[in-house]
N, C-alpha and C positions, 0 to 999 in steps of 0.2 A: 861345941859348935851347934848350933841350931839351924838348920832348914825345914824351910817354910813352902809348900807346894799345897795347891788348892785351899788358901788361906787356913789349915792347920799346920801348926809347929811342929816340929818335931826332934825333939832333944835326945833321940837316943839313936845313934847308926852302928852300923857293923858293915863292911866290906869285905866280898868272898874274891880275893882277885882271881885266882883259880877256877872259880865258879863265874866268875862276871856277874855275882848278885851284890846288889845293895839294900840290907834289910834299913828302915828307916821305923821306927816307932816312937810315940807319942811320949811314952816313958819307958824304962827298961820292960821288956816283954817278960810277963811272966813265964815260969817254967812247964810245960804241957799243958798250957791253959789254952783249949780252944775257945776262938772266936766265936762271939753268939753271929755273926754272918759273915761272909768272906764271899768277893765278887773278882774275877781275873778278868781283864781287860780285852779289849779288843788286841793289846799288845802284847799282852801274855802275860802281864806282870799281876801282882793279888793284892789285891786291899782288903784289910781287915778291920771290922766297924765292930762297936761296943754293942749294946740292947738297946740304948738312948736313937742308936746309928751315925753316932758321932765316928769319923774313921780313928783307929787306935795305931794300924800300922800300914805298912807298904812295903812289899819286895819287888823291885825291879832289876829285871831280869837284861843281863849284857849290857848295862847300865854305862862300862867305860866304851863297850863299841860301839853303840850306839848315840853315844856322845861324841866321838870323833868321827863318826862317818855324817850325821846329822847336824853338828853342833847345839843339841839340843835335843831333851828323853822326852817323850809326849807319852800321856798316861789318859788315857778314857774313862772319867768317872760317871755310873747310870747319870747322875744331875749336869754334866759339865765336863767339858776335858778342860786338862792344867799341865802347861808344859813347864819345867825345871831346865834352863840354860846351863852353861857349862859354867857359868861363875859361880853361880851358887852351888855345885858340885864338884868340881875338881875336885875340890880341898880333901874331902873326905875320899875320893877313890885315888889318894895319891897313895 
């Protein structure tokens, strides 16, 4: 499954239900490979950009509570915010 927030793709997730984190990346994250820049939100959650400054990944953080209290996770990016509704996430924090 692919989702798409602030017009980049992103074909790789993982959900922590325990954690209420949802990691989302571009493609499978490599292994201890730090980001060449990484920016946390006004909402807490972390975006992680390549060198180009293309984003690579996204953690958001309380991602199903915030989906059911909200009906929708809103993310702060420096250029733009980009909100992800609950259709195009459910699926993945089910």
């Amino acid at each position: 499954m692919t989702i798409t927030i602030a017009e980049t793709r992103f074909d790789y997730h993982d959900y922590d239900a325990r954690g209420d984190t949802l990691f989302l990346s571009v493609k499978a994250p490599p292994r201890k490979h730090p980001p060449d820049r990484a920016y946390e939100t006004p909402e807490g959650h972390v975006i992680e950009y390549d060198a180009r400054g293309a984003i690579v990944s996204i953690e958001l953080l309380n991602a199903r509570w915030l989906l059911q209290r909200d009906g929708e996770l809103r993310v702060t990016l420096p250029e733009h915010r980009a909100v992800a509704d609950s259709d195009e996430l459910d699926a993945v924090l089910a």
